[in-house]
Biopython code that builds the backbone (N, CA, C, O; Angstrom):
import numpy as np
from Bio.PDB.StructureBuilder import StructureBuilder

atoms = [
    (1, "UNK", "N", (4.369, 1.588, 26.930)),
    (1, "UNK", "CA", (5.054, 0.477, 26.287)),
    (1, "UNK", "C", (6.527, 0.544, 26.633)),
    (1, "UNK", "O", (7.258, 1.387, 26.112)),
    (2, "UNK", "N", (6.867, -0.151, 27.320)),
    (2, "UNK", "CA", (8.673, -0.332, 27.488)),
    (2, "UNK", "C", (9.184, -1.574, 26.654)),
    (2, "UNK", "O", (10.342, -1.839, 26.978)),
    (3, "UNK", "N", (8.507, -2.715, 25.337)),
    (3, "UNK", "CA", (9.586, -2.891, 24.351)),
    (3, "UNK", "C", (8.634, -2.926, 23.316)),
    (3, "UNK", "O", (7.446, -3.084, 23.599)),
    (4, "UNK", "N", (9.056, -2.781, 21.999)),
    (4, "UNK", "CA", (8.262, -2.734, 20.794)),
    (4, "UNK", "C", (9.374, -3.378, 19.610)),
    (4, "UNK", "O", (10.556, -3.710, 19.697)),
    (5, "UNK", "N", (8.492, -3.378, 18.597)),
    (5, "UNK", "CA", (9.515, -3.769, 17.327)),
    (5, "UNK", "C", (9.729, -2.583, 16.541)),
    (5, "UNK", "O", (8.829, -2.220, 15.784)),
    (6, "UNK", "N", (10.708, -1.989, 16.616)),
    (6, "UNK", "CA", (11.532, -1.488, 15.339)),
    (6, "UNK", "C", (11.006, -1.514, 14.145)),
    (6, "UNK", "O", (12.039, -1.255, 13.528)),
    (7, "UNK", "N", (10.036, -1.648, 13.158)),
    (7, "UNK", "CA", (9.817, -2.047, 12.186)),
    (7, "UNK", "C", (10.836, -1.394, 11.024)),
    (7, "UNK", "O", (11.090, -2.009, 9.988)),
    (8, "UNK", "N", (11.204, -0.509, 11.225)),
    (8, "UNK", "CA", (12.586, -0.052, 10.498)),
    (8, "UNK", "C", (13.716, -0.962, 10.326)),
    (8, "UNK", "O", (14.162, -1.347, 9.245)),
    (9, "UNK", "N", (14.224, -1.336, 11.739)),
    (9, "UNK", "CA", (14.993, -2.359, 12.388)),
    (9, "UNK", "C", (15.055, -3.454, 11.440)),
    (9, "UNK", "O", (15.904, -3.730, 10.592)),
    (10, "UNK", "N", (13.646, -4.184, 11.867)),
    (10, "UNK", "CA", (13.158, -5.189, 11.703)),
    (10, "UNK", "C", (13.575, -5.397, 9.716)),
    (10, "UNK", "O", (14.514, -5.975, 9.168)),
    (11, "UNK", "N", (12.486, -4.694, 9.185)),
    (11, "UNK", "CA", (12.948, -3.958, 7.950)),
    (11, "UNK", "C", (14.385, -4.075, 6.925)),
    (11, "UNK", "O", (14.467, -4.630, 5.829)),
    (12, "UNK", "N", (15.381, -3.403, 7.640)),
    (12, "UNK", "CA", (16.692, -3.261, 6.884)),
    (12, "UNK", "C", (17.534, -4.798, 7.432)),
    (12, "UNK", "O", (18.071, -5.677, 6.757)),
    (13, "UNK", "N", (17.394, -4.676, 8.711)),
    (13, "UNK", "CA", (17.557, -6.453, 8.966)),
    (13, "UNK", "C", (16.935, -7.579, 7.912)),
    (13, "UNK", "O", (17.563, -8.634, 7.818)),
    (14, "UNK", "N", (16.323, -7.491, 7.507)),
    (14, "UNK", "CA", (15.080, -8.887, 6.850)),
    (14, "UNK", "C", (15.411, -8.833, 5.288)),
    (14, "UNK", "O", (15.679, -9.800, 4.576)),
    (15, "UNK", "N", (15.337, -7.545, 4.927)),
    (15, "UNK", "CA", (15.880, -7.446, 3.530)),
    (15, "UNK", "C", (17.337, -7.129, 2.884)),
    (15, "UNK", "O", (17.711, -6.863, 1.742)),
    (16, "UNK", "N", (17.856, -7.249, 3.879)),
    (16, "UNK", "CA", (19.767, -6.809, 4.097)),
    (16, "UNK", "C", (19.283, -5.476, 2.728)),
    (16, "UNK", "O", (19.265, -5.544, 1.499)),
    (17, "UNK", "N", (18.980, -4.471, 3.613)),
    (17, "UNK", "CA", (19.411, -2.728, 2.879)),
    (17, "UNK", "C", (19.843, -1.945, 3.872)),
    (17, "UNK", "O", (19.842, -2.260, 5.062)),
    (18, "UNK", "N", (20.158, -1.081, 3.486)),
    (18, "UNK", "CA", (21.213, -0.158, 4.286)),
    (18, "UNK", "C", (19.991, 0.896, 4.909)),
    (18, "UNK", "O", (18.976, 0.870, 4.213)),
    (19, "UNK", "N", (19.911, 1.918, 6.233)),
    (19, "UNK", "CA", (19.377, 2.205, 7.274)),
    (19, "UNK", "C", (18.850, 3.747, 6.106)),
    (19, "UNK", "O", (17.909, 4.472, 6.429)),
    (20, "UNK", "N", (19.386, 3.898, 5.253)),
    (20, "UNK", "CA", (18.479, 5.294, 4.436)),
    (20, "UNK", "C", (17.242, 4.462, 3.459)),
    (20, "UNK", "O", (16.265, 5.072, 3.025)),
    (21, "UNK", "N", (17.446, 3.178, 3.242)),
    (21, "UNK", "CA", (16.501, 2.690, 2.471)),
    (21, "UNK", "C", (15.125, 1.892, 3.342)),
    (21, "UNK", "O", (14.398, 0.998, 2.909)),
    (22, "UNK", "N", (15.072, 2.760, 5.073)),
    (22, "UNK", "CA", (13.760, 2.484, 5.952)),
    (22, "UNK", "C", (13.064, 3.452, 6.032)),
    (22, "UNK", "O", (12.553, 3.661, 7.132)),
    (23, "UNK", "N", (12.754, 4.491, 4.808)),
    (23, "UNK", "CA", (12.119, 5.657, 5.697)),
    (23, "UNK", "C", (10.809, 4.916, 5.032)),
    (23, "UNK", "O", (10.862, 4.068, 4.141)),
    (24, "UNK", "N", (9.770, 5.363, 5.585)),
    (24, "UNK", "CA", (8.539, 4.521, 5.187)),
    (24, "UNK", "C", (7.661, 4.825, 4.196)),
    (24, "UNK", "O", (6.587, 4.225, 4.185)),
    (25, "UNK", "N", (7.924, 5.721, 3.274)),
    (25, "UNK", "CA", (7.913, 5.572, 1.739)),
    (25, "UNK", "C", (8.616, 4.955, 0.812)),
    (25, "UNK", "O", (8.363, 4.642, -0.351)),
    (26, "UNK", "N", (9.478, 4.833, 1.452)),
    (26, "UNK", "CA", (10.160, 3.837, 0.516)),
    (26, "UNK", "C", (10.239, 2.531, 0.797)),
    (26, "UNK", "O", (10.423, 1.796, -0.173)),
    (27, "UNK", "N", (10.153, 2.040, 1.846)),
    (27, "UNK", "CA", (9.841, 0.743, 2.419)),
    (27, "UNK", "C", (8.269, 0.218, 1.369)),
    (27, "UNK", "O", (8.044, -0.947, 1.041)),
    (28, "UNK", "N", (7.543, 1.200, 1.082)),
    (28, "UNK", "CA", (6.673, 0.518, 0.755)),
    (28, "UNK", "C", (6.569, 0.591, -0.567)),
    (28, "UNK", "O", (5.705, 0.022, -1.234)),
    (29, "UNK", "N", (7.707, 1.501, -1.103)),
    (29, "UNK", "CA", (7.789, 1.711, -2.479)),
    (29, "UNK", "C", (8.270, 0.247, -3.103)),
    (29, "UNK", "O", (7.810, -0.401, -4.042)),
    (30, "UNK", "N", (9.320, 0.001, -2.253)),
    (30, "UNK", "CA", (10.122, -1.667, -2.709)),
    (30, "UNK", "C", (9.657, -2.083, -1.995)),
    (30, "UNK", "O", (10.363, -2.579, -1.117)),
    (31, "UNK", "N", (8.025, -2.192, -1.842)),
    (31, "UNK", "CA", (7.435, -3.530, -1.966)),
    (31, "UNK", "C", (6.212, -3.443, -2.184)),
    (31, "UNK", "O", (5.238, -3.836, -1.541)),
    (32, "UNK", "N", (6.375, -2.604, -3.657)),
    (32, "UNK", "CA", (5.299, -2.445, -4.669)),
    (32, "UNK", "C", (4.154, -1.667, -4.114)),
    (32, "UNK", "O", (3.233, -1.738, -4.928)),
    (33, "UNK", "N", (3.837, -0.997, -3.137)),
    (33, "UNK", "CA", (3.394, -0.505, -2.482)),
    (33, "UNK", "C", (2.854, 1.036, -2.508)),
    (33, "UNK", "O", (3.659, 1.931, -2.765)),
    (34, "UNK", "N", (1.670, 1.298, -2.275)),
    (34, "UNK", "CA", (1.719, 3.156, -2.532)),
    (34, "UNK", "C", (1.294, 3.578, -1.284)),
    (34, "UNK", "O", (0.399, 2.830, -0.891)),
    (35, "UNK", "N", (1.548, 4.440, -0.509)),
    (35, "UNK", "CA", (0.995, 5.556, 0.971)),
    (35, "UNK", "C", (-0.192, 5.906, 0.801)),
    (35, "UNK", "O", (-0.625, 6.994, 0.421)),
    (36, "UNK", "N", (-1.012, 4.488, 1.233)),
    (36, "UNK", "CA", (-2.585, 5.409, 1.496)),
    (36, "UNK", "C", (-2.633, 6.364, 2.992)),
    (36, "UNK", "O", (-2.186, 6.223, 4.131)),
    (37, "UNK", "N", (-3.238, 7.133, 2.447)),
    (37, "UNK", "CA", (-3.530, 7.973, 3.086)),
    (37, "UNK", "C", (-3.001, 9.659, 3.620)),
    (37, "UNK", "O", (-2.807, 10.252, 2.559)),
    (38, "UNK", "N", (-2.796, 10.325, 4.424)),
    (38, "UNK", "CA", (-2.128, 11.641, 4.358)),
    (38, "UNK", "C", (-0.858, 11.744, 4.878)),
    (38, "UNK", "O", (-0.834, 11.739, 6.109)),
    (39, "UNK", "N", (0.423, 11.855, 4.209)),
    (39, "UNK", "CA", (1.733, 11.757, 5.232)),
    (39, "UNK", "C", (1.702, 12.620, 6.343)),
    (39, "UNK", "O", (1.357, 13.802, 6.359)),
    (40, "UNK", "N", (2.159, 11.799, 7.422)),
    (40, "UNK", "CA", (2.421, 12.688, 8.558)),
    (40, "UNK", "C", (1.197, 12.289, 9.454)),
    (40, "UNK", "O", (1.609, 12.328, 10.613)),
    (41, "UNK", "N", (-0.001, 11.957, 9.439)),
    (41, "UNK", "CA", (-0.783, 11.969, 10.193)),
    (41, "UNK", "C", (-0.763, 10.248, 10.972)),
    (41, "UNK", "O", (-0.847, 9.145, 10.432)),
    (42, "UNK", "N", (-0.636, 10.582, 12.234)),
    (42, "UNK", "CA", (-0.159, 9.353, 12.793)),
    (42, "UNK", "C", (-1.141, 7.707, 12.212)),
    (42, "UNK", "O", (-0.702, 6.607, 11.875)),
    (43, "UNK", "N", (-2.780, 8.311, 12.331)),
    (43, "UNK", "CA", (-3.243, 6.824, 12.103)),
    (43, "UNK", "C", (-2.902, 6.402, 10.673)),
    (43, "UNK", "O", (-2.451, 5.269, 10.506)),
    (44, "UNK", "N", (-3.094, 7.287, 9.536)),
    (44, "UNK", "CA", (-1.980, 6.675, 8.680)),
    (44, "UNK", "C", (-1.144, 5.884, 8.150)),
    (44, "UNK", "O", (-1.056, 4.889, 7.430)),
    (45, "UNK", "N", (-0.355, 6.885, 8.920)),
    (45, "UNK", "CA", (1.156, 6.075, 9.257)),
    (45, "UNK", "C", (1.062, 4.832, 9.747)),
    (45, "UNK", "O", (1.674, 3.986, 9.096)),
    (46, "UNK", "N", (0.307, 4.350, 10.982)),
    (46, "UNK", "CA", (0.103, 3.209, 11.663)),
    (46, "UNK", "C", (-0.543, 2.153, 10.445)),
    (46, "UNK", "O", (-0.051, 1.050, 10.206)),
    (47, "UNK", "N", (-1.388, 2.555, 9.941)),
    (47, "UNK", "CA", (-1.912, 1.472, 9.033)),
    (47, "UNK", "C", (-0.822, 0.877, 8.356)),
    (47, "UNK", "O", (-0.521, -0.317, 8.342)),
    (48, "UNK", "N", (0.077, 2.395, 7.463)),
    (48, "UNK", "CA", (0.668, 1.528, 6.292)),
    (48, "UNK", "C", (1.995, 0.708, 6.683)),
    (48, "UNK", "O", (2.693, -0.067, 6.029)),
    (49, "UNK", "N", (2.098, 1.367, 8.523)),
    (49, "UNK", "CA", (3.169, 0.511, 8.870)),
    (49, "UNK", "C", (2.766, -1.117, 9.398)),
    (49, "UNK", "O", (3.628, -1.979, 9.566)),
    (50, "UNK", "N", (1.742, -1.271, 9.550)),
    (50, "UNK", "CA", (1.051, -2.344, 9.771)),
    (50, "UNK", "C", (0.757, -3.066, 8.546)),
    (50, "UNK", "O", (0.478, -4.264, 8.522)),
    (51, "UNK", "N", (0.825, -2.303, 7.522)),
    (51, "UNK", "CA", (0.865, -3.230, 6.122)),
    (51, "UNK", "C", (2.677, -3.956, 5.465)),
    (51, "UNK", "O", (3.051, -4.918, 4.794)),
    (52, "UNK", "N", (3.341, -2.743, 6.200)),
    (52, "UNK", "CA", (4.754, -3.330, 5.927)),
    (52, "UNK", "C", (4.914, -4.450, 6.919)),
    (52, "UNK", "O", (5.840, -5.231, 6.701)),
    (53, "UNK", "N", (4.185, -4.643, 7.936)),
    (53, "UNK", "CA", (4.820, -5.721, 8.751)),
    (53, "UNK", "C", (3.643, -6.916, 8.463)),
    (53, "UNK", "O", (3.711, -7.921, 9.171)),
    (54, "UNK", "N", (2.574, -6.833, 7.447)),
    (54, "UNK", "CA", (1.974, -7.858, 7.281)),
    (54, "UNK", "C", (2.937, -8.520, 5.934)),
    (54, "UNK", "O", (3.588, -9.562, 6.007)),
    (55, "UNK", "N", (2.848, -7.761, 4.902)),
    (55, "UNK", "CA", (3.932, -8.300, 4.012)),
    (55, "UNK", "C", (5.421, -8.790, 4.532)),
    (55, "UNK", "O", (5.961, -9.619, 3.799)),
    (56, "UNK", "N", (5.893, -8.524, 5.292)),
    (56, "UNK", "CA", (7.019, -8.798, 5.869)),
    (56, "UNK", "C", (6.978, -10.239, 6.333)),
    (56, "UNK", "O", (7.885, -11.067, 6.259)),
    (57, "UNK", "N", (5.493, -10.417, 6.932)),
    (57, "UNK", "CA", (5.212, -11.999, 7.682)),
    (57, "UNK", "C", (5.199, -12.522, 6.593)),
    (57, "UNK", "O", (6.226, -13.122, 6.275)),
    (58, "UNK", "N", (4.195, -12.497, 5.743)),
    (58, "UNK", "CA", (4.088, -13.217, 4.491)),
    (58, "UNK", "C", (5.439, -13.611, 3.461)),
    (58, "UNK", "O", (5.417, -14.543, 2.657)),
    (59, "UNK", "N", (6.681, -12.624, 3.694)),
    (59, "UNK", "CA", (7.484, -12.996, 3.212)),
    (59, "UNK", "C", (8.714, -14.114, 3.495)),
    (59, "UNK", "O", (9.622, -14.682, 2.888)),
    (60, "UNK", "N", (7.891, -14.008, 5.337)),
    (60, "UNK", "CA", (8.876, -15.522, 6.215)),
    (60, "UNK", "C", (9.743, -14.468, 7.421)),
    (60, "UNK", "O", (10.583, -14.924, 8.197)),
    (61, "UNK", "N", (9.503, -13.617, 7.393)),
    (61, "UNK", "CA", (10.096, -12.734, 8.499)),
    (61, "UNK", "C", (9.465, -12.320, 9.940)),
    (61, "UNK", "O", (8.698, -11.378, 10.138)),
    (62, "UNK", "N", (10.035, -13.370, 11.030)),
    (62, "UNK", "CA", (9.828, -13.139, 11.980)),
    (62, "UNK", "C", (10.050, -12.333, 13.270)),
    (62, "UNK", "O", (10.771, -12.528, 14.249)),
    (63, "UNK", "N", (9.056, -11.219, 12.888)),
    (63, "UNK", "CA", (9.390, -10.231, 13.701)),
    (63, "UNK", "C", (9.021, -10.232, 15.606)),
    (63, "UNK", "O", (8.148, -10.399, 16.458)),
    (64, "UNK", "N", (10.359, -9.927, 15.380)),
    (64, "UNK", "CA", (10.255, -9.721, 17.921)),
    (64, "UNK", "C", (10.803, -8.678, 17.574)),
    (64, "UNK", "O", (11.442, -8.178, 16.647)),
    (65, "UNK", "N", (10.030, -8.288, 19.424)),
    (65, "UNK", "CA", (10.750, -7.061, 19.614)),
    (65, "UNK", "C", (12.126, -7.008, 19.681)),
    (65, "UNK", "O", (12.774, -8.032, 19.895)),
    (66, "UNK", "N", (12.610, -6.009, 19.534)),
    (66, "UNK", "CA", (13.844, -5.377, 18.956)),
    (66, "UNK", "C", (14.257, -3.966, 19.664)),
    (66, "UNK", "O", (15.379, -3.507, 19.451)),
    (67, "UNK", "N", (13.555, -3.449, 20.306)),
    (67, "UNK", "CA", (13.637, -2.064, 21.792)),
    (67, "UNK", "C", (13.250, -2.171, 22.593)),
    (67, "UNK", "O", (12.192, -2.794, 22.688)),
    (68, "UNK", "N", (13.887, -1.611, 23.694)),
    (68, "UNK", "CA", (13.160, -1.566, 24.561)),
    (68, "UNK", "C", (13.709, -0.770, 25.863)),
    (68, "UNK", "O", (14.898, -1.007, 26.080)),
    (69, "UNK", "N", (12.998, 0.263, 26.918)),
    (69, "UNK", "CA", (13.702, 1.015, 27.619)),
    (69, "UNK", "C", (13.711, 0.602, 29.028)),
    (69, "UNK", "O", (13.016, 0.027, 29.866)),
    (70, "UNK", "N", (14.833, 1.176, 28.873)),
    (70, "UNK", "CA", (15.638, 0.478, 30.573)),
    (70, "UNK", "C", (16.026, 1.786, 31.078)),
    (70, "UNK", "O", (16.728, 2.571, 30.441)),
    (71, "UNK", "N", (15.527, 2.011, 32.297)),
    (71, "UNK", "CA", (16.779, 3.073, 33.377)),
    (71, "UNK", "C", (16.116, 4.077, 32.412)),
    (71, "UNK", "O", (17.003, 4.830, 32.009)),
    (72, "UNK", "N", (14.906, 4.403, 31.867)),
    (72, "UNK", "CA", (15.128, 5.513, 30.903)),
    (72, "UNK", "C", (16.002, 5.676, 29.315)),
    (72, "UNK", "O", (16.082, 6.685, 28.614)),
    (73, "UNK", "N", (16.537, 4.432, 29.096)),
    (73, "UNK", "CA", (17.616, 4.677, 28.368)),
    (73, "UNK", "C", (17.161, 3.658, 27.118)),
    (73, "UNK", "O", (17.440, 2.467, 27.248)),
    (74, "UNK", "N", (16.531, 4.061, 26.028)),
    (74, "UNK", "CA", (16.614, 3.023, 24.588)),
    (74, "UNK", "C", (17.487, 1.915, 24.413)),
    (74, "UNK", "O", (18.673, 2.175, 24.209)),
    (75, "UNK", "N", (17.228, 1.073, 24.443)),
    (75, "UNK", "CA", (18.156, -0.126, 24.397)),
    (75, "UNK", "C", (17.723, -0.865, 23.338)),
    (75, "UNK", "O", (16.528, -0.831, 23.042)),
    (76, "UNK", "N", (18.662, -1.671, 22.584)),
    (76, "UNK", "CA", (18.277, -2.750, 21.446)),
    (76, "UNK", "C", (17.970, -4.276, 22.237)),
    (76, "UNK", "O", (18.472, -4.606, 23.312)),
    (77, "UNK", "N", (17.328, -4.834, 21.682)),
    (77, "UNK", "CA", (17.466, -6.148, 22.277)),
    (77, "UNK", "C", (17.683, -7.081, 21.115)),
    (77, "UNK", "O", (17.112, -7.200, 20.031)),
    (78, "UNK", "N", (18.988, -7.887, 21.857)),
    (78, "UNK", "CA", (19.653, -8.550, 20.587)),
    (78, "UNK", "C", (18.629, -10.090, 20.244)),
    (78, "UNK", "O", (18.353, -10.658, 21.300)),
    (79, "UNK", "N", (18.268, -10.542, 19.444)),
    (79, "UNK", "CA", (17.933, -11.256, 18.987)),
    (79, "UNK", "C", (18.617, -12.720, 19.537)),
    (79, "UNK", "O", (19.831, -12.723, 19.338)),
    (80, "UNK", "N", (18.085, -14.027, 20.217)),
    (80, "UNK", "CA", (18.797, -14.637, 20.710)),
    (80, "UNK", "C", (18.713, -16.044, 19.631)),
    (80, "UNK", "O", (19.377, -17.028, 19.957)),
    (81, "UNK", "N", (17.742, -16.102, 18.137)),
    (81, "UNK", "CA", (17.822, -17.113, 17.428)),
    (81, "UNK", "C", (18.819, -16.429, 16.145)),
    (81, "UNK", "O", (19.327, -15.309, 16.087)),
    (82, "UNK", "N", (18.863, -17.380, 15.328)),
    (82, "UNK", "CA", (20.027, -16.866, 14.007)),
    (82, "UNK", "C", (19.305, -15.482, 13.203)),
    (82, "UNK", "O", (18.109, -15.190, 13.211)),
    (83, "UNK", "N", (20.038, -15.000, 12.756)),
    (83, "UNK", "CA", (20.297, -14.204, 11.791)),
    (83, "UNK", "C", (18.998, -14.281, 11.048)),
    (83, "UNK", "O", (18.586, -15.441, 11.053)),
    (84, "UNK", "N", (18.112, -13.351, 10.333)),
    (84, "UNK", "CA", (17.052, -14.275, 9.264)),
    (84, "UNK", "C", (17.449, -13.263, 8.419)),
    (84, "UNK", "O", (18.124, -12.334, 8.862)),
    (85, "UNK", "N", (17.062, -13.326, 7.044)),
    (85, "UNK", "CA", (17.215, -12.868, 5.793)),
    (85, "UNK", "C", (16.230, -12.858, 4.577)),
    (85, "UNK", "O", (15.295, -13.629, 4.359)),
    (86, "UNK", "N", (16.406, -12.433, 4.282)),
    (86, "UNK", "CA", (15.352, -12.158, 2.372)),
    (86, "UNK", "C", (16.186, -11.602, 1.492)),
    (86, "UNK", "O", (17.053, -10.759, 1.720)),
    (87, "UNK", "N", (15.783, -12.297, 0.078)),
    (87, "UNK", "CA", (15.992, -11.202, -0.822)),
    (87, "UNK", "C", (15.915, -9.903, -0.177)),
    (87, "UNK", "O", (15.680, -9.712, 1.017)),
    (88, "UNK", "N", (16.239, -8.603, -1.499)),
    (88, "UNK", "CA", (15.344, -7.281, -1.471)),
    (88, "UNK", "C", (13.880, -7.500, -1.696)),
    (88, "UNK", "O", (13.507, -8.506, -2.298)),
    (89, "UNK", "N", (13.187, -6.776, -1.328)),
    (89, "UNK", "CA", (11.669, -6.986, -2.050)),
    (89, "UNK", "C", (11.588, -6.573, -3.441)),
    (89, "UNK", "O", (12.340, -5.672, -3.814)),
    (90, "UNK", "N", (10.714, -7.152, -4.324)),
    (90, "UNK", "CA", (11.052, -7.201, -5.532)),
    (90, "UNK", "C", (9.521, -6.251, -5.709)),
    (90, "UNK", "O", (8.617, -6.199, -4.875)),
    (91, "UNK", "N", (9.574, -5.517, -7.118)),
    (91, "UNK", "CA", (8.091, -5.357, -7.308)),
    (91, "UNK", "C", (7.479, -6.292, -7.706)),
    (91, "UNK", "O", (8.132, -7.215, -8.195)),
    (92, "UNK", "N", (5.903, -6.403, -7.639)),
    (92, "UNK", "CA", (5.264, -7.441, -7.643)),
    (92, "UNK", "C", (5.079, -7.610, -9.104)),
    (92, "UNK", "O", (4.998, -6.587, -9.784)),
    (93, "UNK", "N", (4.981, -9.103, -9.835)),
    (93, "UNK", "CA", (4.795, -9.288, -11.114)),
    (93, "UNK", "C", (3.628, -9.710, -11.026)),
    (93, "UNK", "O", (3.241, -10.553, -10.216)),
    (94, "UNK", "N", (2.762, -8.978, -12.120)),
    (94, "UNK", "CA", (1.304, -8.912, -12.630)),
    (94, "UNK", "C", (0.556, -9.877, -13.219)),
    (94, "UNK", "O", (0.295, -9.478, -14.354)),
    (95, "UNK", "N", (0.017, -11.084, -12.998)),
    (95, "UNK", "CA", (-0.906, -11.636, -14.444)),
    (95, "UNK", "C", (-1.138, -11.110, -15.044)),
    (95, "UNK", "O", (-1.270, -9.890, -14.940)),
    (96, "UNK", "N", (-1.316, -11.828, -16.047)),
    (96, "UNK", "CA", (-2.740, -11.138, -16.925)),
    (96, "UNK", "C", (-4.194, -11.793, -16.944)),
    (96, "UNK", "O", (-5.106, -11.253, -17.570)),
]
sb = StructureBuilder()
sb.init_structure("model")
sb.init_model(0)
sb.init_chain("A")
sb.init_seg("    ")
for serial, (resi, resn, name, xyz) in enumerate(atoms, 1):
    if name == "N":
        sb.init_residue(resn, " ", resi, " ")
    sb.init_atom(name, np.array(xyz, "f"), 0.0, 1.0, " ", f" {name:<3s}", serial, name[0])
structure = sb.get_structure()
């Protein structure tokens, strides 16, 4: 793969929070969210990061890639439409 999305990136971009509030327990903490499965083990991880970027769509956030390597070298790729934004994620409110 030479570009992918950031979902971190993507993440602290979409919900304007600051780059300590992407580690991915807590990403899913503020947004009501619990870590199925075993930390650390990659498929895991992949799921519940695939659940942060399904809620993320659902919230109006359109995610592109955002990396990508050149010459060997990590590069950002800047976004060429506006700015997008959200609230914070809120926890979810319950019926009854």
């Amino acid at each position: 793969a030479k570009k992918w999305i950031n979902i971190r990136k993507s993440y602290g971009n979409f919900y304007k929070v600051p780059r300590n509030q992407t580690k991915l327990t807590i990403m899913l903490e503020n947004l009501g969210m619990s870590y199925d499965g075993r930390p650390h083990s990659g498929l895991d991880d992949s799921k519940n990061i695939a659940r942060i970027a399904i809620r993320m769509l659902q919230d109006g956030c359109d995610l592109r890639v955002n990396e990508r390597i050149h010459g060997g070298q990590l590069m950002t790729v800047s976004s060429s439409g506006p700015l997008e934004g959200a609230p914070a994620p809120q926890m979810p409110r319950y019926r009854n």
